[in-house]
Each structure stands twice: as structure tokens, then as C-alpha cells.
VOGU-3710 file (C-alpha; in Angstrom, 3 decimals, decimal comma):
1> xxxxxxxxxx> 2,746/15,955/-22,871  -0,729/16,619/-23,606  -3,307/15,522/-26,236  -2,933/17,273/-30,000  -5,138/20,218/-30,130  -4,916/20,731/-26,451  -2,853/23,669/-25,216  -2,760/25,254/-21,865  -2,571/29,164/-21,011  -1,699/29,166/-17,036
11> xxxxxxxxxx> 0,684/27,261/-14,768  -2,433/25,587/-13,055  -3,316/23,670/-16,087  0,265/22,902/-16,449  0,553/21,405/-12,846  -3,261/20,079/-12,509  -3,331/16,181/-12,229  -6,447/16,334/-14,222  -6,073/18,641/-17,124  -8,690/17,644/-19,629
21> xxxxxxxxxx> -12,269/17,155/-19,550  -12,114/13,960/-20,649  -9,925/12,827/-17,936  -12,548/14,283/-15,423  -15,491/12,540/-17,176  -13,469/9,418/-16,971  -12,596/10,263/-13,237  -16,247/11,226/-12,640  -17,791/7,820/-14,078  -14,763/5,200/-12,183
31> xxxxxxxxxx> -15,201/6,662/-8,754  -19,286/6,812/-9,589  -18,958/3,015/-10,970  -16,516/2,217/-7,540  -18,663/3,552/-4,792  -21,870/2,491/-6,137  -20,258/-1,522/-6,261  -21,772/-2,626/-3,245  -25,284/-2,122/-4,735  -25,022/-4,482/-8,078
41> xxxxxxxxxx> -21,473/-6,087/-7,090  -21,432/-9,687/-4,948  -20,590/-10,263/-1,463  -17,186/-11,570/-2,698  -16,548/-8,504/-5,557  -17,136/-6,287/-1,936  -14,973/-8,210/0,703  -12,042/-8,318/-2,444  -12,044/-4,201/-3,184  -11,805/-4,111/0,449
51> xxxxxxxxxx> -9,087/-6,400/0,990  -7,123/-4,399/-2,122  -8,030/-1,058/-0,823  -6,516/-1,764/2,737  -3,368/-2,984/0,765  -3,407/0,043/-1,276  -3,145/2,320/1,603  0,067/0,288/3,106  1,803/0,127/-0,323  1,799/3,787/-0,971
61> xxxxxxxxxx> 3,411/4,408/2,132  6,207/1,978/0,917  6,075/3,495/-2,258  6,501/6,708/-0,600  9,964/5,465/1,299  11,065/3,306/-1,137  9,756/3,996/-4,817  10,489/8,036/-4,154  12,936/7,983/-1,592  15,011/5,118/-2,231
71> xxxxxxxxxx> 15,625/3,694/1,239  14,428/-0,359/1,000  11,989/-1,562/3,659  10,794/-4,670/4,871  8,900/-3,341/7,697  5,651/-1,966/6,591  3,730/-5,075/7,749  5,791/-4,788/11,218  4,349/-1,068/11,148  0,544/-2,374/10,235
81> xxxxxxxxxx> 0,312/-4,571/13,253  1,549/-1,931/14,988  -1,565/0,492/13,595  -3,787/-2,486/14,449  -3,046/-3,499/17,707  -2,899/0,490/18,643  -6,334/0,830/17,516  -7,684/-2,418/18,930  -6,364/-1,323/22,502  -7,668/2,235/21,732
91> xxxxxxxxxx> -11,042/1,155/21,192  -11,084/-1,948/23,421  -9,300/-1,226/26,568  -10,297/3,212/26,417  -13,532/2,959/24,763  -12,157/5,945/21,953  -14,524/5,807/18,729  -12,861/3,937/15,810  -12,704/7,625/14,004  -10,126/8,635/16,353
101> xxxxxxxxxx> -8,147/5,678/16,940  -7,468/5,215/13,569  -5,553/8,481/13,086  -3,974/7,662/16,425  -2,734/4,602/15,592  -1,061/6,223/11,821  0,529/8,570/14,665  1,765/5,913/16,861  2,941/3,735/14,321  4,761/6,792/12,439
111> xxxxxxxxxx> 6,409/7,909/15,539  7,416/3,820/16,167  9,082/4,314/12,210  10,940/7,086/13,211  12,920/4,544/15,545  12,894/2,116/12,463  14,335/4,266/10,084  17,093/5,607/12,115  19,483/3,235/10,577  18,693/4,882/7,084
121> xxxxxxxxxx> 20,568/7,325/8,522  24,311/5,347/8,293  23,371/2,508/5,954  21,819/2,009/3,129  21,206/-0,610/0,197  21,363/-4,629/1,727  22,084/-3,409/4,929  19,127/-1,115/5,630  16,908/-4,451/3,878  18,438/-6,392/7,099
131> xxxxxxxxxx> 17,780/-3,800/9,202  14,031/-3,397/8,454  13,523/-7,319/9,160  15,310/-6,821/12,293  11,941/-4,556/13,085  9,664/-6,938/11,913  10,741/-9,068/14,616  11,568/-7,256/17,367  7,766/-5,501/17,019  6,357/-9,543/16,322
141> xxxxxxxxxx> 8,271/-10,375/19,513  6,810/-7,228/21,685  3,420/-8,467/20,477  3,722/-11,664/21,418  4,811/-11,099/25,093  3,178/-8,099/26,289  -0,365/-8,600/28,312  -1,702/-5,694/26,759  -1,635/-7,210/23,325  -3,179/-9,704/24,182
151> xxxxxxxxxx> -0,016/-12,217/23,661  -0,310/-14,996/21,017  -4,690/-14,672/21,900  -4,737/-11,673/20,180  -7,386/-8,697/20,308  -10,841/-8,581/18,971  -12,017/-5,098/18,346  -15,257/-3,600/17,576  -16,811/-2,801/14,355  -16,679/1,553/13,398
161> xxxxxxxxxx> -20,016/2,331/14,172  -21,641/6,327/14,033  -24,205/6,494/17,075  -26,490/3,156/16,879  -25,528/2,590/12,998  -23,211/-0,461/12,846  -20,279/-0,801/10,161  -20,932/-4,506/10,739  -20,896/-6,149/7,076  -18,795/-6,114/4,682
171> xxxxxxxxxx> -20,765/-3,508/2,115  -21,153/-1,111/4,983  -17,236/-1,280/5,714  -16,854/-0,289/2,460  -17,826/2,971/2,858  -15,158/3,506/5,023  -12,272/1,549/3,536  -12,270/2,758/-0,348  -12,988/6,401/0,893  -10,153/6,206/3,208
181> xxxxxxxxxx> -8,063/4,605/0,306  -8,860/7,971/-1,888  -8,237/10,384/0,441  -4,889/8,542/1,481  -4,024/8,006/-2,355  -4,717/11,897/-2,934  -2,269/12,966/0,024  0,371/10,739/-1,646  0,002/11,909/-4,876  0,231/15,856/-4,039
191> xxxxxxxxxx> 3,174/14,621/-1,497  5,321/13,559/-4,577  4,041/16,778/-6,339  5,543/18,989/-3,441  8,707/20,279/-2,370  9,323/17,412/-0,155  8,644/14,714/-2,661  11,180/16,293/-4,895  13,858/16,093/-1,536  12,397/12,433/-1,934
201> xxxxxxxxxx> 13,717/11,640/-5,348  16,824/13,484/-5,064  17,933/11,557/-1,902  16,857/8,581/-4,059  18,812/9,490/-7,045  21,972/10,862/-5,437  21,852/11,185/-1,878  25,445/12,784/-1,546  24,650/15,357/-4,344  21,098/15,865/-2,844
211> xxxxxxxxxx> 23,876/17,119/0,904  25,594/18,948/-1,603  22,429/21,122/-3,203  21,158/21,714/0,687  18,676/19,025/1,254  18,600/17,841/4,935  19,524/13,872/4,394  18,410/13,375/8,532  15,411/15,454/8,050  13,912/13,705/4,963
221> xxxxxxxxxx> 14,868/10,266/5,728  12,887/10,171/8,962  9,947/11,987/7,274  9,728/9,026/4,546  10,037/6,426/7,132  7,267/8,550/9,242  5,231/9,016/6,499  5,347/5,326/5,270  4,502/4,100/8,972  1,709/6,472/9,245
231> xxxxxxxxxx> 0,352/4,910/5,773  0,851/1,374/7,915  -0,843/2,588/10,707  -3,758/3,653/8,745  -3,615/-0,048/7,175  -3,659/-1,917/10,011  -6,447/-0,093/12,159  -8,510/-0,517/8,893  -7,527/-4,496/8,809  -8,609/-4,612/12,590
241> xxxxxxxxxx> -11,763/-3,289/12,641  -12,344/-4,947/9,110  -11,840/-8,202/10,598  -12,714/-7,885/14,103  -9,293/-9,766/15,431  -6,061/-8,717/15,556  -3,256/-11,891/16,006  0,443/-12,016/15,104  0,259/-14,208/12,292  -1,642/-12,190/10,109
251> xxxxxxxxxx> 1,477/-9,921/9,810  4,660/-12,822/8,674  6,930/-11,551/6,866  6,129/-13,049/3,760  3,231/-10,411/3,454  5,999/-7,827/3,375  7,890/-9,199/0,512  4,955/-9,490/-1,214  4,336/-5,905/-0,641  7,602/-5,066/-2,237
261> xxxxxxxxxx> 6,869/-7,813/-5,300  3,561/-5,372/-5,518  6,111/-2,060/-6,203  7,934/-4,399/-8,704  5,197/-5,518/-10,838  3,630/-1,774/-10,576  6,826/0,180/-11,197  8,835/2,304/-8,729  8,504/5,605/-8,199  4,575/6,145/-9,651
271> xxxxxxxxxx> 1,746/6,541/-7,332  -0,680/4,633/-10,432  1,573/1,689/-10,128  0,545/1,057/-6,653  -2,612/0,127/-8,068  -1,353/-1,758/-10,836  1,004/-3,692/-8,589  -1,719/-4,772/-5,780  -4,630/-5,308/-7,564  -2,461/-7,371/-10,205
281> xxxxxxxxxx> -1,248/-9,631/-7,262  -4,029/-9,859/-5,346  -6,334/-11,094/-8,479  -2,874/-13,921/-9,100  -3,874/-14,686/-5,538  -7,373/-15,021/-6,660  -6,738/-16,961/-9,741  -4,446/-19,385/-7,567  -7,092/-20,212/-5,586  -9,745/-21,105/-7,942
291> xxxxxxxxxx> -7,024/-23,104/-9,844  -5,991/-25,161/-6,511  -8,349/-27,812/-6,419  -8,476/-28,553/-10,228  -4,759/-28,556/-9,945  -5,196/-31,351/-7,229  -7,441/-33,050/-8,924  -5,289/-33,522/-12,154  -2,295/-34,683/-10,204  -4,086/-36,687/-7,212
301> xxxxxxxxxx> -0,775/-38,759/-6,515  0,732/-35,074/-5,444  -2,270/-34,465/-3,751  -2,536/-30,856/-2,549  1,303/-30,496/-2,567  1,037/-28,690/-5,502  -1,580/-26,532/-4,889  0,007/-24,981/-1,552  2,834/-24,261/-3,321  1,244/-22,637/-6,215
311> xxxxxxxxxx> 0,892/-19,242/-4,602  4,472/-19,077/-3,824  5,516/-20,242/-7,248  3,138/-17,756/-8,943  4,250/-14,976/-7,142  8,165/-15,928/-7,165  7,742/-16,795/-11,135  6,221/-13,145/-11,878  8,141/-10,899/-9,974  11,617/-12,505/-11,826
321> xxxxxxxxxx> 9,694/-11,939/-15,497  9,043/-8,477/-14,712  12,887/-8,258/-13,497  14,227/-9,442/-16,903  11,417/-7,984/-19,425  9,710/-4,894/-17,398  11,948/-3,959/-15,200  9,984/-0,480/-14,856  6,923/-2,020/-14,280  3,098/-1,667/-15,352
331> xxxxxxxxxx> 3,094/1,945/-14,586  5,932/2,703/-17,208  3,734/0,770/-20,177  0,570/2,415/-18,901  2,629/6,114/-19,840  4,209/5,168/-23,253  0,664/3,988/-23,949  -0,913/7,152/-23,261  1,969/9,059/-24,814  1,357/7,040/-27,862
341> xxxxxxxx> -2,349/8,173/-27,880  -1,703/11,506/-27,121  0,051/11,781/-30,243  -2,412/10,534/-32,319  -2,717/10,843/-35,196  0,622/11,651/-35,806  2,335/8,832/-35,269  6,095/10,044/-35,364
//
């Protein structure tokens, strides 16, 4: 559906993501407004567009295998420390430049999701849930008892750095984290656009008819779990060299559920919820914090009981109000909104 008065003459403007000039002007002034936010924006507005743009990058590759493809996963997080670790040991232990290592670890991690998602292949549903937390802690277990990983000590990799220039603060790390977001955001988007993203959503819908019209259920399975783990990769050898240090605990499980709370609140099935799931949950996160301490403070005889729990309440409170009242998400209210303005001014 496109805006009254605006009619297109050749399948490209049909199939273009952004068909009006509008849209691009709009386009045009966010990403000017984005990548110029280091040089009016805060140290804290900086180090929190990074933290949601790594996120970003490791939620569309569970959107990818779960949103389009239907198969439920509770591994991505198992598949980040994977992508960190990789690229840590890469960069540590081989002395490769963080440009290469980071590819290499979306590769190694991908190929690691293959193994992952094999089960996808005979179960499905609850069962393929399990299966992914059965990942989670057979990779947190490998981590945590092989010398090259550093055990439970962890790895502390270098900052990206392009001949003597440094990525050593968080402004200059920006460069490479919200770039790497886009270009990762605009592979998933023509993904779903393609002719395996429509395999995707048929497997999700009906994976028995989807055998029936021809589509290769072992083929596409693996791809989505590949494809998701590469995503994971990417997300965890930008988290290592973000931070510097690379440990076990800052992959628990809990992360990944929030992950998949993230598709809930954003919608299923739309790359533009991604965005509105994360950086909706990530500000609660935000808003938690700076509520903590006056929440201690008005119930001192709780002390900061309260307050640690908050976070976990929050998030557990939300995701069952968007169960019962939008069930579809952000993403689906963001398109009946612009299908209502599209139609204007004719409001039937």
C-alpha cells in the first residue's frame, strides 16, 4: 500500500524498500542524525547506542531463525560467546587484525550452529526450546574447561585499531559498531526479501506443506540456524573487542530469554521490530536503574531487595501484557499506523 497520489510504473518501485522521496529524506536525515551522535551526544548516549547496536545484530539473527523460520532458540547467547571467544583467541593468541577475526568468528560460530540446529531437523516446538539450552550449556561448559579459553579467567582482547589509530574509546568504537549494525540489518532485510526468506516463512507456516511444494526442510533449517549463529558470531566479536574481556558470565542464560522477550515486544516475523523490541528493553533496563535507588530509599526496611528484583519484574510484567493485548507486537502497530496515514485523507 502506498501513499494517495503515489503510483508506481515498474516492478522496482514495487519491490524497492524505499519507494518515496520522503522516505529517503527521512532515511537520509536518521542515519545523518545517528552517525553524527558521538559529536553533540554524551559519553553515556554513546556507550548505550553501542550496547543496543551489538544487541541488534544478535537479535536479527534470532529473528531470522525464529521470527521467519519458526524453529525456537535459546542459544544465540551460547553462539555470541562463541563469536567472542573465537575472536579474542584470533587476535590474542595469532595476532590476526580485528577486521578479519570478526568475520571469522560469524564463520566459526555459524558452522558451531549447524551442529546446534541439527535437532530442528526431528523436533520441533518445546522440544527444540530444550534442545537449544542443552547448547547453551554444553558451549558454557567447553568454555569453562578448556586452557585456550582461558577457563573461568577469561580473555582480554585488544581494541580494533587501523595502523597506529586506536578504536580505544567508546565514540571511536562507534564507528565500527552502528556501521556494522547497518550493514548486518541490510543483509537481513534483503534475506527475508529473497527466495530463501520466503523457504523461511513457509517452513514456519507449514513445514509439511512447505515438503510438499519442494522446499528442502534439511537444507533451510540448517541455513537459518547458520545464518542466526553467524549474526551471533558477529555479536560477540563486537562485545569482545567493545569491552576488552571476554568471561563466561557475561553470556547466562537469562540474556537469551531476554533476547526472545525482545522478538515479543517487537513482533515476530519483521526486521523493524528488532529495533522496536531491543531498544524498548534496553531503555526498561535503563529506566530500572535510575528508579533503583529511589525505590530503596522509599522502602528502606526492604532495603535493596526490591530494587534487584525490579529488572526481573519489569521485564517478566511486560512481556505477559504484550502476550494478552499485543500479541503481534510493536512492529504490527507501527504498520496499521502507517497504513492509516497512507490513506489519508480518506479515512475509509
Amino acid at each position: 500500500m502506498q501513499p494517495c497520489g503515489t503510483f508506481y510504473e515498474t516492478y522496482g518501485q514495487d519491490t524497492a524498500v524505499i519507494r518515496t522521496r520522503l522516505q529517503w529524506i527521512i532515511l537520509c536525515i536518521s542515519l545523518a542524525a545517528l552517525l553524527t551522535t558521538p559529536l553533540y551526544g554524551g559519553y553515556y548516549i554513546v556507550s548505550l547506542i553501542n550496547k543496543i547496536a551489538i544487541t541488534i545484530v544478535a537479535v536479527l539473527g534470532l529473528q531470522l531463525v525464529m521470527g521467519y523460520c519458526g524453529q525456537i532458540s535459546f542459544g544465540q547467547v551460547a553462539f555470541m560467546a562463541v563469536g567472542a571467544y573465537t575472536s579474542a583467541i584470533l587476535t590474542l593468541n595469532l595476532g590476526w587484525p580485528f577486521w578479519i577475526a570478526m568475520p571469522a568468528a560469524g564463520l566459526t560460530a555459524g558452522v558451531i550452529g549447524i551442529i546446534g540446529g541439527a535437532p530442528s531437523l526431528r523436533i520441533k516446538g518445546f522440544y527444540l526450546a530444550l534442545a537449544t539450552i542443552a547448547v547453551h550449556f554444553i558451549i558454557t561448559w567447553l568454555v569453562m574447561h578448556l586452557q585456550i579459553t582461558g577457563t573461568t579467567n577469561g580473555l582480554h582482547p585488544p581494541y580494533p585499531c587501523i595502523g597506529d589509530f586506536v578504536f580505544d574509546t567508546d565514540e571511536k568504537l562507534f564507528y565500527i559498531i552502528v556501521p556494522v549494525m547497518l550493514l548486518m540489518t541490510y543483509f537481513a532485510k534483503n534475506i527475508t526479501r529473497s527466495r530463501v526468506g520466503r523457504a523461511f516463512v513457509a517452513i514456519r507456516d507449514n513445514d509439511l506443506a512447505a515438503k510438499v511444494m519442494g522446499v528442502d526442510l534439511f537444507y533451510y533449517k540448517l541455513l537459518a540456524f547458520f545464518i542466526a549463529c553467524f549474526y551471533a558470531g558477529i555479536a560477540g566479536s563486537l562485545s569482545a573487542h567493545y569491552y576488552t574481556a571476554v568471561n563466561v558470565e557475561q553470556f547466562p542464560l537469562t540474556e537469551a530469554v531476554y533476547f526472545v522477550g525482545m522478538l515479543i515486544v517487537g513482533g515476530l516475523g519483521s526486521i523493524t521490530g528488532v529495533f522496536f523490541g531491543v531498544i524498548f528493553i534496553r531503555l526498561l533496563d535503563e529506566m530500572v536503574i535510575f528508579a533503583a535507588r529511589p525505590l530503596a530509599d522509599l522502602f528502606p526496611l526492604l532495603g535493596l531487595a526490591p530494587a534487584a528484583a525490579l529488572s526481573v519484574s519489569a521485564f517478566g510484567l511486560i512481556i505477559m501484557l504484550f502476550l494478552i493485548f499485543m500479541p503481534r507486537g510493536l512492529a504490527h502497530r507501527w504498520e496499521t499506523f502507517k497504513a492509516s496515514y497512507r490513506l489519508y485523507p480518506f479515512a475509509y
